[in-house]
C-alpha positions in Angstrom: 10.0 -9.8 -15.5 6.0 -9.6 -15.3 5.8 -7.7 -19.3 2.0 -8.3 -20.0 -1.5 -8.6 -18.6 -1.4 -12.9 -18.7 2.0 -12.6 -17.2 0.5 -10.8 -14.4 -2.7 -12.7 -13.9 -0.6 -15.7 -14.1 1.9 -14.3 -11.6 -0.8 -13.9 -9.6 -2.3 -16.5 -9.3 0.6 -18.7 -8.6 0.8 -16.8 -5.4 0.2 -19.0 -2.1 -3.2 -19.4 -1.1 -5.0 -17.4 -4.0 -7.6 -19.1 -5.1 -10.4 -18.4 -8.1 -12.8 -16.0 -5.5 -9.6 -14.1 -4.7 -8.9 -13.9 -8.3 -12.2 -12.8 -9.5 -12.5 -10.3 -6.7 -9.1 -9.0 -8.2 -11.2 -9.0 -11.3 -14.3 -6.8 -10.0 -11.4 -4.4 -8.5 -10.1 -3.7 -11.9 -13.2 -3.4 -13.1 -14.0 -1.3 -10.5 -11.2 1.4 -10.8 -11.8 1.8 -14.3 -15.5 2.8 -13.7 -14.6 4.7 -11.2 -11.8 6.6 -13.4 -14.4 8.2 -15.1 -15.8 10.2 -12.5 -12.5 11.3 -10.9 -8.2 10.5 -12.1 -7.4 7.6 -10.3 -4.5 6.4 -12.1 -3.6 7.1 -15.2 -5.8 6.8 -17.6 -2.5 5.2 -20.7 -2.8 2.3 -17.5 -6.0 1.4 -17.6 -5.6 -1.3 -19.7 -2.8 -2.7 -18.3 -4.7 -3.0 -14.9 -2.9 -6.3 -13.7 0.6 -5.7 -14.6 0.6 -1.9 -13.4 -1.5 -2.0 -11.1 -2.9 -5.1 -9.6 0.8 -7.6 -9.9 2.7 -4.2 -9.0 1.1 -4.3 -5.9 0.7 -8.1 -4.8 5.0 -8.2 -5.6 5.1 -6.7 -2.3 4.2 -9.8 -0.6 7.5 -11.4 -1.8 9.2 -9.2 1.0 6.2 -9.8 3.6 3.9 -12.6 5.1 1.2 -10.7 6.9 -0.8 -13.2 9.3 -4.2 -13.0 10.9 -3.7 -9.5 13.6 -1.0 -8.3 12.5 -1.5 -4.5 11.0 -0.4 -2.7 7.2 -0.6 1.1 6.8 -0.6 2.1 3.3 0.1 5.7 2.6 -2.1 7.5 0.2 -3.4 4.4 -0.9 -5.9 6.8 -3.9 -7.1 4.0 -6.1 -6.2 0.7 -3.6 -3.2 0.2 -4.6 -1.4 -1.4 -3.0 -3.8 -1.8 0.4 -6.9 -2.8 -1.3 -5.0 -5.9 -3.2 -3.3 -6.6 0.2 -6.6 -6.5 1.8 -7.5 -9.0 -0.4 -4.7 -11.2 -0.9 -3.8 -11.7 3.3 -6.0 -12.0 6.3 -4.4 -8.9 8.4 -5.8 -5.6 9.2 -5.3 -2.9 6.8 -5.6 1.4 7.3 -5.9 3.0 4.7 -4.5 6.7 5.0 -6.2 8.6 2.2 -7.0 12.7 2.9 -9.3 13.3 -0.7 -12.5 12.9 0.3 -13.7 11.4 -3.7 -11.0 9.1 -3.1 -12.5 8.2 0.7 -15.4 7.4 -0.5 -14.1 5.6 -3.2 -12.7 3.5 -1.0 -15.3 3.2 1.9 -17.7 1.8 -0.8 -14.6 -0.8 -1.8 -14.5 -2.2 1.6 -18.2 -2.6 1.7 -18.6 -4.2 -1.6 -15.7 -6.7 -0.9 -16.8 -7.3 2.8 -14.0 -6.1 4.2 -15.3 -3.9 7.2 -14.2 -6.3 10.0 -10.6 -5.7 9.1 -10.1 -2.9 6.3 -10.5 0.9 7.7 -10.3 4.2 5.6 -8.2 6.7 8.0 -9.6 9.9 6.1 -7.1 12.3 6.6 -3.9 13.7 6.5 -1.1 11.3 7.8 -0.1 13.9 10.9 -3.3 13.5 12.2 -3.9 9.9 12.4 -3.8 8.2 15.6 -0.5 6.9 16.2 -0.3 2.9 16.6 2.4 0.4 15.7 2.1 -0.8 12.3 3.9 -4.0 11.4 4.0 -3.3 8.1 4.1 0.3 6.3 3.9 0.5 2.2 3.5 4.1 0.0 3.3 4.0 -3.5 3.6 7.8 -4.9 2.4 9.3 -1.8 5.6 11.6 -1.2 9.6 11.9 -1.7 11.6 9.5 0.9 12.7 12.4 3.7 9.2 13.6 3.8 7.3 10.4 4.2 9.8 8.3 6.5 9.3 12.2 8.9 5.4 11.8 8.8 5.6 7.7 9.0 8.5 7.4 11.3 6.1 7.6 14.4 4.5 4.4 13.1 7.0 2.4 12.9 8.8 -0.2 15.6 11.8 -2.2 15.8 10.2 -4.8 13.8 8.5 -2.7 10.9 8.7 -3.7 7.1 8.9 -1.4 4.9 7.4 -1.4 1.4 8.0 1.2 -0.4 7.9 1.2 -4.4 9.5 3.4 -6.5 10.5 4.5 -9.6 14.2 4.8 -11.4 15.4 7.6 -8.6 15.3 4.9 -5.9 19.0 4.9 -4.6 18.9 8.7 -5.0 16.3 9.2 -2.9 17.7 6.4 0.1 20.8 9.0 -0.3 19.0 12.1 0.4 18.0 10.9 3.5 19.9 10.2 7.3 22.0 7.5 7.5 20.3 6.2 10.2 17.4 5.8 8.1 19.6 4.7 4.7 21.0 1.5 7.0 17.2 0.5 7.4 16.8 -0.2 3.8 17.8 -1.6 0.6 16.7 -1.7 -3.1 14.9 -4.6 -4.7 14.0 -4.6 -8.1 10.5 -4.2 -9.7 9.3 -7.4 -11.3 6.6 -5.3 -13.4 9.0 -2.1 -14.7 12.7 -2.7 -15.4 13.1 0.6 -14.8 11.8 0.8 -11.2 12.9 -0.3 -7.9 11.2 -1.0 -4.0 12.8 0.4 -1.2 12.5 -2.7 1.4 13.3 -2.3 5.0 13.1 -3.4 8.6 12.9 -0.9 11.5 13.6 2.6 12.4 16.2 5.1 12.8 17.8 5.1 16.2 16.8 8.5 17.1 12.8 7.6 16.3 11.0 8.1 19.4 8.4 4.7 20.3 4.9 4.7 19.0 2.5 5.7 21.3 -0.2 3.2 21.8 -3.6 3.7 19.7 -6.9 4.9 21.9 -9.1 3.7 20.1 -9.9 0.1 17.7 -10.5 2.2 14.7 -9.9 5.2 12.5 -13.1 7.1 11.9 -12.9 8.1 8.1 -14.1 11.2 7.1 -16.6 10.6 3.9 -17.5 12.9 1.4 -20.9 14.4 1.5 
């Protein structure tokens, strides 16, 4: 269990392929959110300093269940603060949307993907999740963005054959795989948290049988929507 802030950087950095520019860029993120936390409740605020275990590790466990390569494409649900599609961004080379509808938090994160050069591959999709453009994601991840039934009816169309799953959360895991289908319950399974003995990920590949294909995306990217 990941139980302090030099378990987690250590954790971390043991990870394959991180290296001391990835860890200070992890660094200037932290930093980053907590600046930022003072203008508008990003997380909150009893976490701030315990940035790498609740935050930053939290996130980058996810890639124990996943090995995103070069052009292959993670969605992150109300990703708020970056977490977890700003530390995948920066721990793996593949494309990353962010879904985010608050326009601070869009612009939060627009200026993130500018400041750790991140444009070619990392897009803000600045709205609600039933209006993004529909494409196949390979990989799919929410943390706090909504209960199970709701998010797996606006994410479902997103989702292939093929599709991990990622989906932290808390101590009502199992209950909420129950309240849903069993089609969808037979997608998943519950992994434990390595930062909170008392929370769980919901990991799983595919869809439910009844989930109609994706519909190819029109266009390369996701305009974002910025806050004036």
């Amino acid at each position: 269990m990941i139980d302090s802030e030099d378990s987690a950087r250590h954790w971390v950095s043991q990870r394959p392929g991180v290296s001391r520019e990835t860890m200070e860029a992890l660094d200037r993120l932290a930093a980053y959110v907590a600046d930022e936390a003072r203008h508008q409740n990003l997380v909150s605020a009893a976490t701030l300093p315990l940035m790498w275990r609740r935050h930053i590790a939290d996130s980058a466990q996810l890639l124990q269940f996943a090995d995103p390569q070069a052009g292959e494409h993670w969605m992150d649900l109300g990703s708020g603060a970056g977490f977890p599609g700003l530390v995948i961004a920066l721990l793996t080379p593949c494309r990353v949307t962010l879904v985010e509808s608050r326009g601070l938090r869009i612009a939060y994160l627009d200026k993130a993907i500018d400041m750790f050069g991140l444009r070619d591959r990392v897009e803000v999709a600045g709205m609600a999740l039933d209006k993004v453009p529909g494409f196949a994601a390979d990989y799919i991840s929410a943390r706090a963005f909504a209960p199970l039934p709701r998010l797996l009816e606006g994410a479902g169309r997103f989702s292939t054959e093929k599709t991990r799953w990622l989906l932290p959360k808390g101590r009502n895991a199992r209950a909420e795989l129950e309240s849903v289908t069993p089609a969808w319950q037979h997608v998943f399974h519950v992994e434990q948290s390595l930062t909170d003995a008392d929370a769980a990920i919901l990991v799983g590949t595919g869809r439910a049988a009844s989930q109609p294909s994706p519909q190819p995306q029109r266009r390369k990217t996701v305009r974002s929507h910025r806050s004036k």
